[in-house]
N, C-alpha and C positions, 0 to 999 in steps of 0.2 A: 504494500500500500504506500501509495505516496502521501507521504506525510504534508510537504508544501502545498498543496491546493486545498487544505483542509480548513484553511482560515482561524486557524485553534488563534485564541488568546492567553499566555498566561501573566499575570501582577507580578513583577516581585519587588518585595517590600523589605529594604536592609540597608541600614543607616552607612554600615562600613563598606566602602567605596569598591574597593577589591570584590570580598563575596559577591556583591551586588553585580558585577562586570563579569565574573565567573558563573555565578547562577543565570545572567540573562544568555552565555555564550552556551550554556544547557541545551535552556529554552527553541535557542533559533538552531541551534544543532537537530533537534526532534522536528525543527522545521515549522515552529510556531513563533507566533508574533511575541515577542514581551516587551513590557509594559513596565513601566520602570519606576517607585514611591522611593522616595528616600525616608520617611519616618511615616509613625502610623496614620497619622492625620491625613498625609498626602495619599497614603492608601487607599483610607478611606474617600478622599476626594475622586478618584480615578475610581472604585467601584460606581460612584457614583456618575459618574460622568459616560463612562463605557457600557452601551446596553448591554452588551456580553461578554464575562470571562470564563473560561473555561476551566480555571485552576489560579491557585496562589501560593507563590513560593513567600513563606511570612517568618519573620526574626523575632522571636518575642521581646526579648530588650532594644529599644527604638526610643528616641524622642518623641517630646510631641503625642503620642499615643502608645501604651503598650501596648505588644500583640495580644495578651489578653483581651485589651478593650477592642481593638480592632474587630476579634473573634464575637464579641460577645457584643458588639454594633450590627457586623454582617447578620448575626441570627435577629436582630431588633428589625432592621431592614429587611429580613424575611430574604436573605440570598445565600443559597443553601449554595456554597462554592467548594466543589476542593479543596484545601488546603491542604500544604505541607510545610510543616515547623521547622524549621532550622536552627537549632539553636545552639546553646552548652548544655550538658548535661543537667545539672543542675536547676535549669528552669523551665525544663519539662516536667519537676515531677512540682513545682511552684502552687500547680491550680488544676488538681488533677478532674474537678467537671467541668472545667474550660474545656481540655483537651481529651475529653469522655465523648463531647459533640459527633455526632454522625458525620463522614467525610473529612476528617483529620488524621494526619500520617506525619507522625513525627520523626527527625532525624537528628543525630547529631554530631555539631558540628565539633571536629571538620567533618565536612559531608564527603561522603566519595562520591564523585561526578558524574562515576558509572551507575552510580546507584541512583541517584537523583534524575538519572536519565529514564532510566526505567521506570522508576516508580512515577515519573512525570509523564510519561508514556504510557503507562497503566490508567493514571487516574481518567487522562484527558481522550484516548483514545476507548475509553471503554463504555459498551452500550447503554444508553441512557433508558 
């Protein structure tokens, strides 16, 4: 299957500059569009602006909005999206019915890129 005509979108949402540049080189590697928030707010902005995303690569420690709030905005706004957490260890187990939510896949960082490939391939590419 060809991945590029597929028009996928995914957010990602990651203050530190690097990640962010390696997670969107993921993204358009799988042959989807990404979308690029530097802190949660702007996220949030860009959900809100974009009638369709197909997935969110999301940081939970972020200015401006934690990914917590983020997560727990999108479910207020009723947009049942993908997500995949990237984080440290440690602040995955932070808010464990944050990330109890339906269509949340956590990882940690450092993320393997083979893996974030797939698994971002999995979410975005599988039958709705």
């Amino acid at each position: 299957m060809n991945t590029t005509s597929l028009n996928k979108r995914v957010l990602v949402a990651e203050d530190e500059t690097e990640a962010r540049n390696l997670f969107c080189e993921v993204v358009t590697k799988c042959g989807f569009t990404a979308i690029e928030a530097r802190d949660g707010a702007e996220a949030i902005r860009m959900v809100s602006t974009w009638d369709r995303l197909d997935a969110i690569i999301l940081d939970i420690k972020m200015p401006n909005m934690h990914g917590y709030q983020v997560i727990e905005k999108l479910r207020e706004m009723k947009k049942h999206i993908p997500i995949i957490v990237c984080t440290a260890f440690q602040a995955l187990h932070d808010d464990a019915s944050v990330m109890s939510y339906p269509g949340i896949v956590t990882m940690e960082k450092p993320v393997s890129l083979n893996e974030l490939k797939k698994t971002l391939e999995d979410l975005v590419l599988a039958p709705k």
